[in-house]
C-alpha positions as semicolon CSV with decimal commas, in nm:
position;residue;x (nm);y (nm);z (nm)
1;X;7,158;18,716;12,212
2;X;7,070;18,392;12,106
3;X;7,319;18,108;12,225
4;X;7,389;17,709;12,158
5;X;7,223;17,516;12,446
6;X;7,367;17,142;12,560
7;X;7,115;16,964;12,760
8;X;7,163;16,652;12,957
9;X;6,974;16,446;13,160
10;X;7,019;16,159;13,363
11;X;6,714;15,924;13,527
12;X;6,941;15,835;13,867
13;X;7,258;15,948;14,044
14;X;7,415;15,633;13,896
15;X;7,420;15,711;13,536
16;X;7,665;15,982;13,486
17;X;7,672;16,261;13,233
18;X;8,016;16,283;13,115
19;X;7,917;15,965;12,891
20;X;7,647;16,191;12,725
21;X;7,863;16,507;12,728
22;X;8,125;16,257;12,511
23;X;7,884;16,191;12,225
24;X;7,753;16,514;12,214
25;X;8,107;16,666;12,146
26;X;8,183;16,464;11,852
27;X;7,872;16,687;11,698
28;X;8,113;16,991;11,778
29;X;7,918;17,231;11,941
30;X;8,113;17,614;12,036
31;X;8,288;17,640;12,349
32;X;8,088;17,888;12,489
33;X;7,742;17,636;12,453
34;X;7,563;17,655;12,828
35;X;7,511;17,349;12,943
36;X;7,194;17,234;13,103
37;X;7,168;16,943;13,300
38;X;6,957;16,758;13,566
39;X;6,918;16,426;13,744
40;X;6,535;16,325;13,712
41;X;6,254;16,101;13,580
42;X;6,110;16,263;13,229
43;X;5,852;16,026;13,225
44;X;5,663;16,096;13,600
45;X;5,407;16,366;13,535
46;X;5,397;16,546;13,913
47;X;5,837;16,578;13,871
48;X;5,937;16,931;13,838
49;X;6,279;16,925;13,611
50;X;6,435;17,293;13,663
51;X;6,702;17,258;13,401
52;X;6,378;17,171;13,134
53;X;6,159;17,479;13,206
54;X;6,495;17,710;13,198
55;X;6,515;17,583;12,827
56;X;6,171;17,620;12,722
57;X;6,155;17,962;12,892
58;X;6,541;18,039;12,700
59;X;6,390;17,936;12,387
60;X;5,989;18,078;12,434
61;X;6,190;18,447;12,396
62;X;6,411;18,369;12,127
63;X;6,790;18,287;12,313
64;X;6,838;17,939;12,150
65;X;7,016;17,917;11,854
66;X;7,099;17,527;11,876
67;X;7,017;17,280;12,089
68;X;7,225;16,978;12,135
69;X;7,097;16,652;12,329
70;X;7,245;16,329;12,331
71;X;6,887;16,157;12,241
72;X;6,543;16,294;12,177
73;X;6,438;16,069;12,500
74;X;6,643;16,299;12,741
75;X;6,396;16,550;12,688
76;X;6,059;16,410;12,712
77;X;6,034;16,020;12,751
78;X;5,633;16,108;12,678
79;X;5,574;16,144;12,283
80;X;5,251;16,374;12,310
81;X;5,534;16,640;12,537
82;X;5,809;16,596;12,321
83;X;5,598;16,702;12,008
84;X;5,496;16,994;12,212
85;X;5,829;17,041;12,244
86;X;5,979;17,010;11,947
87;X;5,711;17,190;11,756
88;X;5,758;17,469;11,975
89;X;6,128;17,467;11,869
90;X;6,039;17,463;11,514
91;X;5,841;17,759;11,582
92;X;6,146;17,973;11,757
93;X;6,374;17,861;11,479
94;X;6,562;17,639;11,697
95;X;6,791;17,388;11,546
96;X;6,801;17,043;11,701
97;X;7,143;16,835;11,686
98;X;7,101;16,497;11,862
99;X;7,362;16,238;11,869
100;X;7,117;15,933;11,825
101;X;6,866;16,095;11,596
102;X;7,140;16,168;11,305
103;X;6,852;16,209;11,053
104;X;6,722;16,513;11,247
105;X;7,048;16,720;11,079
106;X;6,972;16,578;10,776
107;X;6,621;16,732;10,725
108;X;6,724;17,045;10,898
109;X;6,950;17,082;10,612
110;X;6,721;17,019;10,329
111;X;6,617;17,346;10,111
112;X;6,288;17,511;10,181
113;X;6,033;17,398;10,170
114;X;6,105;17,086;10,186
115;X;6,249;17,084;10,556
116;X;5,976;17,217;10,681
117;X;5,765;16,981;10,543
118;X;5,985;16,664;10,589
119;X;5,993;16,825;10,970
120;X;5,609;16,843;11,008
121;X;5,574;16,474;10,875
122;X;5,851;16,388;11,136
123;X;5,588;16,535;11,390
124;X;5,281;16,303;11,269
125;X;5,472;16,005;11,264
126;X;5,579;16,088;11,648
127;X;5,169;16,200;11,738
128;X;5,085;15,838;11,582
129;X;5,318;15,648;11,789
130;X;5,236;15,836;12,122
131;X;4,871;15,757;12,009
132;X;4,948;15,395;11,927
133;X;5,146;15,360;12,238
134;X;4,885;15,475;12,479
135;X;4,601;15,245;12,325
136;X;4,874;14,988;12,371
137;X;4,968;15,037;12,686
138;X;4,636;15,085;12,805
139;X;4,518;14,724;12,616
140;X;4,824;14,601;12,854
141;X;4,681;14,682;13,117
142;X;4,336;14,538;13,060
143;X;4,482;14,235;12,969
144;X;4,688;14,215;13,272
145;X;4,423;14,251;13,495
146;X;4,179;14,010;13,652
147;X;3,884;14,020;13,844
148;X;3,783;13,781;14,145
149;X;3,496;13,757;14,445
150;X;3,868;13,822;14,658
151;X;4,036;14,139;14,474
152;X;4,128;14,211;14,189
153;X;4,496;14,092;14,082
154;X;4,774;14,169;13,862
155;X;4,887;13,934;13,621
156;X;5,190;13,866;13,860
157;X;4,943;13,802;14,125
158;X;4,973;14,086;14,324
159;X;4,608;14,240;14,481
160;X;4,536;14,605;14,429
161;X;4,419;14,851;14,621
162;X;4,561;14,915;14,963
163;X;4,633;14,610;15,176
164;X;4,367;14,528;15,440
165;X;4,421;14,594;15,835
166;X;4,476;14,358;16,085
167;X;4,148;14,218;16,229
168;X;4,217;14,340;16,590
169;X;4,296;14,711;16,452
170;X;3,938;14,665;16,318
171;X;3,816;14,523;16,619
172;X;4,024;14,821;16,825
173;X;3,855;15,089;16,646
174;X;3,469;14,950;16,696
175;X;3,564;14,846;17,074
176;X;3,640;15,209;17,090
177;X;3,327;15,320;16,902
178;X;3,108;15,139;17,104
179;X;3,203;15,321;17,391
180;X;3,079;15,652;17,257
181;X;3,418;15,761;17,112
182;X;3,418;16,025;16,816
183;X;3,617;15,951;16,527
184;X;3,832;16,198;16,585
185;X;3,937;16,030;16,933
186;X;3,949;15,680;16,812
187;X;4,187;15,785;16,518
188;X;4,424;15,943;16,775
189;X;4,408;15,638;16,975
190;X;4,480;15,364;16,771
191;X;4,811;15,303;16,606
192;X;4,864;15,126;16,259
193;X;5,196;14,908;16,263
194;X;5,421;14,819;15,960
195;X;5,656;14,598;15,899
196;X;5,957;14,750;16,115
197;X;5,688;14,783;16,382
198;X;5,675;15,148;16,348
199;X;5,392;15,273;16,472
200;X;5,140;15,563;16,319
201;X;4,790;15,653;16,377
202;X;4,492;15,568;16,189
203;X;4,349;15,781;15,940
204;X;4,006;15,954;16,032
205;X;3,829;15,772;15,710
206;X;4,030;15,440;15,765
207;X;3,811;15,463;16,100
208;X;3,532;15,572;15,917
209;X;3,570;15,313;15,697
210;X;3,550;15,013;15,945
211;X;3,259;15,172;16,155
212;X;3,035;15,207;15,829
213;X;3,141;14,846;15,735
214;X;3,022;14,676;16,011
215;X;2,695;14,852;16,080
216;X;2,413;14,637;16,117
């Protein structure tokens, strides 16, 4: 049985989706649509979004008639994924109703062939922004950087990499070494303090680290 899907999807607890559920009413889907919905990032790669992989897996064996969303974004923020998805809705005969993207109904409704082909164009246009937007952001990036003998530095001035540890946690650990201490020992030993002056070991290869810096 194939069924009308609404899917919504909001980035943090303080957006809320009766605002999206509003829109997407006024494109009148039935009153029996399920409705999908989930609070996370669409943009983070490592994010597992339950509510997502329940639609692809609905629509991968042919239970999605129609799927409403309240913008194309809500899916996939990430072009390259959302023309995986979309293509793979194209391929499961899945109509796509979005409140934002009006046009989408329009070529959905155009005669064959000429959907189809209006659809596939839709697709390239999307694969050359995500390409553009990638060399983009990446050119960003480069630019944003700089390079010095100290670091190297953001354009707001911030250093990367992880910050560097106090002086007598260095001088701690060799202390410790010099005494015949194994790594191992010397990592249990010494505690790494952060702001709130919480406590926590040192990592084995933060030890390792120091020891191989300062041989002679």
């Amino acid at each position: 049985m194939k069924n009308s899907v609404i899917y919504i999807r909001t980035s943090t607890d303080k957006q809320t989706p009766e605002l999206q559920l509003r829109d997407i009413s006024s494109l009148e889907p039935p009153n029996d649509a399920i409705i999908l919905e989930e609070t996370l990032s669409a943009w983070k790669e490592n994010v597992v979004r339950p509510a997502i992989i329940n639609l692809r897996d609905m629509i991968k064996v042919g239970n999605v008639s129609t799927l409403y969303v309240w913008h194309l974004d809500r899916l996939y923020r990430n072009r390259k994924r959302l023309i995986e998805f979309l293509s793979l809705c194209k391929v499961q005969g899945v109509k796509i109703c979005s409140f934002n993207q009006k046009w989408l109904d329009a070529i959905q409704r155009m005669p064959e062939p000429f959907n189809e082909a209006m659809f596939d164009f839709m697709l390239q246009i999307l694969g050359w922004m995500a390409e553009d937007e990638s060399k983009t952001k990446s050119e960003r990036v480069k630019m944003s950087v700089r390079e010095t003998e100290k670091g190297t530095f953001s354009y707001k001035g911030n250093k990367w990499g992880r910050k560097a540890l106090p002086k007598q946690t260095e001088n701690r650990v060799l202390e410790l070494y010099a005494e015949g201490k194994s790594i191992r020992a010397i990592a249990a030993q010494v505690q790494i303090y952060d702001g709130n002056k919480n406590g926590r070991p040192i990592s084995k290869s933060a030890v390792h680290k120091i020891i191989a810096a300062n041989r002679a």
